[in-house]
N, C-alpha and C positions, 0 to 999 in steps of 0.2 A: 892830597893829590898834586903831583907836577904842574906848575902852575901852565908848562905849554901845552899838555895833555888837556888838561883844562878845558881851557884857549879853544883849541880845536875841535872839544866836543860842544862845546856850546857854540862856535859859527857852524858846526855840522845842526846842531838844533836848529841856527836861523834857517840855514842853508835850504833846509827840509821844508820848514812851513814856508818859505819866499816860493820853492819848485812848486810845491800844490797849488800857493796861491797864485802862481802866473800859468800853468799851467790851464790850455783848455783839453789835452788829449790824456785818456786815462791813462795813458803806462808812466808818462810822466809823472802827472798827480800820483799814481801808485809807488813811484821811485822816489818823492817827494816824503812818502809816509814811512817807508823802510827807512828812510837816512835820517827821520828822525828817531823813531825807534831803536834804530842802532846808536844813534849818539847817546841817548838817554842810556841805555843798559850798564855801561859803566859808571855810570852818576851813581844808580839806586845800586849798585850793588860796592862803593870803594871803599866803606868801612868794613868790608869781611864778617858783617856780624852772622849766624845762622838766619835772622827773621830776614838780613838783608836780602840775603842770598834767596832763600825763598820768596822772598817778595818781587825781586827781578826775575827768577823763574818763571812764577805764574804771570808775570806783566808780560814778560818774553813771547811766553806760549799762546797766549790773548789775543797777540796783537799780528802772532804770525797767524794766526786760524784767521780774523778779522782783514786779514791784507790778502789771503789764498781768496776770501771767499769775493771779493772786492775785485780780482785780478779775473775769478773766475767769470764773476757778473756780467765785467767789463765784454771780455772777448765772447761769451753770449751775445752782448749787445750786440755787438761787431759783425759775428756770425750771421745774426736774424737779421739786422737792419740795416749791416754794411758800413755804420757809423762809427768812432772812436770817440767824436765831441761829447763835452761833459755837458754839454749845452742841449744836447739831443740824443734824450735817452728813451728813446720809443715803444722799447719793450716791456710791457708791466710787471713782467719777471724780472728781469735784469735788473728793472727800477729799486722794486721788494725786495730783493738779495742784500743791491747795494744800503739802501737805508737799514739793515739790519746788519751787516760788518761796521759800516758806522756806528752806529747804537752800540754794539760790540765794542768799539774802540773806544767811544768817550764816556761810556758807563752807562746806556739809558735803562732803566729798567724796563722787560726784566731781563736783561744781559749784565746787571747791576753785580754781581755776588763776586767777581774779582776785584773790584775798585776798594770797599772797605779792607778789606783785607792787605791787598797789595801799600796802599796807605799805611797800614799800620807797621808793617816795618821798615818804612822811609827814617832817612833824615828830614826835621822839618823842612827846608829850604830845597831836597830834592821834591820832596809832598808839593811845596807851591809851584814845582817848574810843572809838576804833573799836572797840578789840580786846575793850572792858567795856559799854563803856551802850547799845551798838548795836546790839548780839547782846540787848537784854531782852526789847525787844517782840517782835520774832520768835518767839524761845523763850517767851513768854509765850503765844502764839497756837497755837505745836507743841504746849504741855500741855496746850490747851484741846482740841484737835483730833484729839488722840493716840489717844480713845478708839476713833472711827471710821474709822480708818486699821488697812492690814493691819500684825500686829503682824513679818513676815516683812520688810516693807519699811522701818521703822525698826531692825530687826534689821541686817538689808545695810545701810545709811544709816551705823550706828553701829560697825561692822566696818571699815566701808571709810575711815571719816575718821580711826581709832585708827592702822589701819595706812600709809595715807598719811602721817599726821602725822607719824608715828614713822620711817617710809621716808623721805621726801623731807626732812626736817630732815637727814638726816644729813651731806650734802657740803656743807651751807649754808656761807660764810663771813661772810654779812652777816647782823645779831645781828635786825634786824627782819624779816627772811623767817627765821630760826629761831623768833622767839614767835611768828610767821604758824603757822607749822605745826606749832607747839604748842600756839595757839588750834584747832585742826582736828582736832587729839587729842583735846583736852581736850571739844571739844562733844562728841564720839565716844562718851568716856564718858557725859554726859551723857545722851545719846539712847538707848543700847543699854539702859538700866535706868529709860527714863520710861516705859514700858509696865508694868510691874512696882510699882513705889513712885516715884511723882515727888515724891515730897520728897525725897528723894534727889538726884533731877535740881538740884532747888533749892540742897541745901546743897553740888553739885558747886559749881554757878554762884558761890554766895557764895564759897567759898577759893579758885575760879578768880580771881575778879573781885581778890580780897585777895592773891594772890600773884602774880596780874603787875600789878597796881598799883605793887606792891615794887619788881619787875622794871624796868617801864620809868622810876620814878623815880627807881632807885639809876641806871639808864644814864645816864637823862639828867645828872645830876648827875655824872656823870665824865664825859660828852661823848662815849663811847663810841657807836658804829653797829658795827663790824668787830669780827673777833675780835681782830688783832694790835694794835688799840687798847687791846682787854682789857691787856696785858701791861704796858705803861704805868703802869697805874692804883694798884698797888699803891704806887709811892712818892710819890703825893697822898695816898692817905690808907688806909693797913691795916684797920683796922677797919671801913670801908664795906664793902674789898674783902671780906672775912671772911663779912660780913652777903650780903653780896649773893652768894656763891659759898652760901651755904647755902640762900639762897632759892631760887636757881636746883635744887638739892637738893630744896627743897620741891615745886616745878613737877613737879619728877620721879619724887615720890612715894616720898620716903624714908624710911621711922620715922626718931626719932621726931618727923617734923617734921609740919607742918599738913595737905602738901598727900598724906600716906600714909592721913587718915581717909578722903575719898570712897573713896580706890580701894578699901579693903579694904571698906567697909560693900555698894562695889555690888558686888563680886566677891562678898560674902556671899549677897547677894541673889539673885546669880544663880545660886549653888548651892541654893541654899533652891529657886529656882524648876527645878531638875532639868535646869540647862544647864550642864553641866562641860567639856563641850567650846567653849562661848560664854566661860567665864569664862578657858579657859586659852590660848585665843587674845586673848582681854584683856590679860590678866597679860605674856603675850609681847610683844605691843605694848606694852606698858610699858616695858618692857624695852630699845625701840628707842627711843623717846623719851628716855630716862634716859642712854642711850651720848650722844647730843649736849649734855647739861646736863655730864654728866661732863668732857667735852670742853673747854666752856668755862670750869668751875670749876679744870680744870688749868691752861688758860692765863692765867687770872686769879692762881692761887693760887702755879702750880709752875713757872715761866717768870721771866725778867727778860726785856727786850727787846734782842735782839744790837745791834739800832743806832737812830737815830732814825726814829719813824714821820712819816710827812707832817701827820697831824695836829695841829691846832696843843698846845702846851703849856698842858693846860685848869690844872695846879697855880698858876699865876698868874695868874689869874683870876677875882674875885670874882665869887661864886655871886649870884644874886636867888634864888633856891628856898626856899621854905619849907622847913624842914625836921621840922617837927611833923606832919603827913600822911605823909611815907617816915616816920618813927621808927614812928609806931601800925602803916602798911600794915605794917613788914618784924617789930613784934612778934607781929601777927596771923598774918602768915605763917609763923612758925618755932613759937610756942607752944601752939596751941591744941588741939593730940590730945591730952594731959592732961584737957581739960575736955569729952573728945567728944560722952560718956552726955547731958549737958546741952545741948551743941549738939542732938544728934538729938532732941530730946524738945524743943526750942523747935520744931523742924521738923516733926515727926509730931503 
């Protein structure tokens, strides 16, 4: 691609998420979410492949049905209670509309069934613009909104995307419909404890964002999409493999890696807040998510490959990748529950 074409679609990306994020009246925030939308669409679709093209289709169609119903919620509010503020959304209709074009938008189950899909025929690096900067605004708009929303219906919202996530990752072979439905977990978490402490919610979003950053970097960088790609990988280069079999670890929420701080702080939260049956179906869902990470860390780590894959031979191949953004993402992502107390206290 044109590198000023580029250029332009990605400050149209900032552009987008900055309008929602300063925004407090919905047409704004709504014209915030179209300009990202619209920047992305030429990202997922500039390799002309058929899966692209249909994958920016269905993202297209998603996300215009998610933005009508959002536009429409809105001027309901407006209608009933004379308001535009994001800040005051009175109407319990309006409210449930909106949080379900949301959910629409960042995949929550069960609005879930176009994210794996649409992922799968990305490029990797457009996958991580999707799977991190895309989900901000949205989730930006859920915590603003949260308060006027039944707290029963982000409860279900957040049950249901832990346990899909964790459920339907399992038989996956292809490695971008497993972080699909790892990102769908992961919002899971998020959502079931923003009623409660949304900074929380935040510092899920930040070691999300930092440990499949990791993720899709280290992939891309060994050329990997499948699992029996994985197996390959090891005799280009061990130590990537190493790093990235731990990351994936971290995804799953393992002490003492990064990504075992959210889970325990909301699982705390949720006991503080007198829901031990909310947390221990949590926890169990964890559980299910973690059997697929295990999965591929085996075949990365504990496997050779019986014969040659179709894939071409990425160890002959010189990389373009930077390599100083994967070294910070995959320290970020293994080191930082040592320093949590100080994480949490930037966040509260």
């Amino acid at each position: 691609m044109n590198p000023y074409v580029l250029t332009i679609l990605l400050s149209s990306l900032g552009l987008g998420t900055t309008l929602t994020f300063a925004s407090s009246h919905w047409l704004l925030a709504w014209m915030g979410l179209e300009i990202n939308t619209l920047a992305i669409v030429p990202l997922m679709a500039q390799h002309h492949h058929p899966r692209a093209v249909e994958a920016t289709t269905k993202y297209f169609l998603i996300q215009a049905t998610a933005a009508a119903m959002i536009l429409f919620a809105s001027t309901t509010n407006a209608w009933i209670m004379g308001e535009w503020d994001i800040n005051n959304m009175s109407s319990p209709i309006a409210s449930a509309m909106i949080i379900a074009a949301l959910a629409l938008k960042i995949g929550l189950a069960p609005m879930h069934f176009w994210m794996p899909e649409v992922l799968q025929g990305l490029d990797l690096l457009t996958g991580l613009i999707m799977s991190t900067w895309q989900k901000l605004a949205p989730l930006a708009l859920i915590v603003q909104t949260a308060q006027a929303v039944d707290p029963l219906l982000l409860t279900i919202l957040g049950l249901t995307s832990t346990l899909v996530g964790g459920w339907s990752g399992l038989n996956q072979t292809q490695l971008r419909k497993i972080l699909a439905y790892s990102s769908i977990a992961h919002m899971g978490w998020m959502l079931i404890v923003l009623q409660y402490a949304p900074q929380l919610t935040l510092l899920a979003l930040a070691t999300y964002i930092l440990m499949t950053s990791a993720a899709f970097l280290t992939l891309k960088l060994s050329s990997a999409t499948k699992i029996n790609t994985l197996t390959t990988v090891w005799s280009k280069s061990p130590i990537l493999t190493t790093t990235t079999a731990l990351v994936l670890l971290s995804l799953g929420g393992l002490p003492p890696l990064t990504g075992f701080m959210p889970k325990w702080l909301i699982l705390e939260e949720l006991t503080k807040q007198s829901l031990p049956l909310t947390a221990t179906i949590m926890a169990l869902a964890a559980l299910l998510s973690l059997y697929f990470y295990l999965r591929l860390c085996y075949a990365m780590t504990l496997t050779i490959s019986p014969n040659t894959t179709a894939a071409a031979t990425p160890w002959r191949l010189r990389t373009t990748q930077a390599s100083l953004p994967l070294a910070l993402f995959i320290m970020m992502a293994l080191g930082l529950l040592p320093v949590s107390p100080t994480i949490v206290a930037l966040f509260t």
